[in-house]
C-alpha positions, 0 to 999 in steps of 0.5 A: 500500500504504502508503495503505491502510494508512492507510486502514485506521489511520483506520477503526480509530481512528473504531471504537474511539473513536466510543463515548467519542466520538459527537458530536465524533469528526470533531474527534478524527480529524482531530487525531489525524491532522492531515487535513481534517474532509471526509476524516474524514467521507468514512471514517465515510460508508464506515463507514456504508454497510458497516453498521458506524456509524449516523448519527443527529440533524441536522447539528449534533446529529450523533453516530455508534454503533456498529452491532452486528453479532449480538445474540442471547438464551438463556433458561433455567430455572434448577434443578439441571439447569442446567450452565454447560458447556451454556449455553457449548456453545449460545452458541458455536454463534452465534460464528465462532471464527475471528472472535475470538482464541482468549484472547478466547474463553477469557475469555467462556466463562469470564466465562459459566460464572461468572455462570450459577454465580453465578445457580445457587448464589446467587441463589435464582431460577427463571429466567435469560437471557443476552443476547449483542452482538457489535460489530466491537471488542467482544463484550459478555455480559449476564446477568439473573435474578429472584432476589435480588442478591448484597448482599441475599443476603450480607444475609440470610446475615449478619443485617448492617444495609446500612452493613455491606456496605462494613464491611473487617472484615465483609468479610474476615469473610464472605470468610473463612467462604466460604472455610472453607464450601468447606474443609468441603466438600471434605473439609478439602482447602485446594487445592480449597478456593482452586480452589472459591473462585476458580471455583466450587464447581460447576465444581471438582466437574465437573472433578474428576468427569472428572478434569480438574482442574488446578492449573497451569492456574489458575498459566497463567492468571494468567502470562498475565494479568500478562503482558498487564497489562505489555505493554499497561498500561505502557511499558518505562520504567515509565509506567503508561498511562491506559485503553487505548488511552489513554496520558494522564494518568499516575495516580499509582493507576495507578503504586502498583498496577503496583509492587504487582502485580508485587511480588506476582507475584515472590512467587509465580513468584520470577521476578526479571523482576516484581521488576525491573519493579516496581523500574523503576515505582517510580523513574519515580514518584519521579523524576517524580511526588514533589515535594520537600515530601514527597508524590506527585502526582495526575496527570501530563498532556502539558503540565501536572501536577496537584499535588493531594494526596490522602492515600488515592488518592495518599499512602496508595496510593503508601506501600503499593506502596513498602513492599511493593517494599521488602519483597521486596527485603528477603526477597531479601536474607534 
């Protein structure tokens, strides 16, 4: 049994790491667990015959993919009569749902409908097609149209020069009118308006035609996002992992948003357990990445640090996390 098991870690392991991976992923498997390159080589030869990897290149340029197991294509016109519920219902026809987790599935549908909303109201073209990849560790949504891209349509919408996209004042500028557009056309109703402006204003208008529109959903929703964010983005002790799976290094980024995120979230639930975490995320960072001339680390390794100062993704990031965790415990206090 526990053989297996270990057969099975491995196998693991050589399929979510062959992407990053292709052509040192026997070197990687076997320091990771310390057994013998023709150990290594006898799983990915498993792996192969069950049509999972392929091999490709001569014993020294050898490098290894992931084989997917469905890719499929649906193609549409795109007009008024085009509905993203519709597009979902024939895509799932291809899915064993008993394959995916039930969030894994609500996460594509979801992801879907955006897209095809975006390409409805947006994008000024008459013809869609979605292209679906299932791999054994993934499943992979692309979405392509003729129309115009989002920046040449904010482009054209604002009469801005090009430099003017990356402008925050713009931004916020264009944000802001979206949002009031939304406000307008829901009659001044400020909570469709945010519920338009997160999902859509075609799906809001759905939901409200069958009456299902539900504020709480979208609360749930972000609950469970934040939820996963902390048990898998960070350790107990406040420690931000790199990418998953991945614990290293330690990005001082990393560390700044977790404080922010978590302030944040206290501030909508008032549930003291965000504020307490972003407290535990904010004393890891000063006792292990603030040096004592006055400034935060980069980067934290195994078995070295990089010192480098850099004053917006170190200083910058790290003085705004800060001074929103002490603005809440401020609030807190009254």
């Amino acid at each position: 049994m526990v053989e297996r098991k270990r057969t099975q870690d491995i196998r693991t392991f050589l399929v979510l790491n062959v992407r990053e991976h292709p052509k040192d992923i026997v070197k990687v498997t076997t320091n990771e667990f310390n057994i013998s390159r023709q150990a290594v080589n006898r799983h990915i030869h498993a792996l192969v015959n069950k049509g999972f990897l392929k091999a490709s290149g001569n014993t020294k340029a050898r490098k290894y993919e992931l084989v997917p197991l469905m890719r499929k294509s649906f193609k549409y016109i795109v007009d008024d009569t085009l509905e993203e519920h519709k597009v979902w219902r024939e895509i799932i026809k291809f899915i064993d749902e008993q394959t995916l987790p039930k969030n894994t599935m609500e996460i594509c549908e979801y992801g879907v409908n955006e897209m095809v909303n975006n390409v409805v109201d947006h994008s000024e073209g008459t013809s869609l097609e979605i292209i679906m990849i299932l791999d054994i560790d993934r499943i992979t949504f692309w979405v392509e149209d003729d129309g115009i891209g989002i920046f040449d349509k904010i482009q054209k919408e604002f009469n801005l020069e090009e430099g003017d996209l990356f402008n925050p004042r713009i931004n916020i500028k264009t944000g802001m009118y979206i949002f009031d557009h939304y406000r307008r056309f829901f009659g001044g109703d400020i909570d469709l308006a945010i519920v338009a402006y997160w999902q859509g204003p075609q799906k809001t208008m759905q939901e409200i035609d069958f009456g299902t529109i539900d504020d709480n959903k979208y609360l749930n929703s972000i609950e469970k996002a934040v939820s996963f964010y902390k048990q898998n983005q960070f350790y107990t002790d406040g420690r931000a992992k790199w990418r998953l799976p991945y614990s290293y290094p330690i990005d001082i980024h990393q560390q700044a948003q977790g404080i922010i995120t978590f302030c944040k979230i206290y501030s909508l639930f008032a549930d003291e357990s965000y504020l307490d975490f972003s407290k535990i995320i904010a004393k890891w960072t000063i006792k292990n990445m603030y040096d004592p001339k006055g400034f935060f680390y980069y980067q934290k390794w195994p078995i070295f640090t990089n010192k480098n100062s850099y004053m917006r993704w170190n200083q910058a990031w790290i003085m705004l996390a800060l001074s929103c965790l002490l603005n809440e415990i401020k609030y807190k206090k009254g």
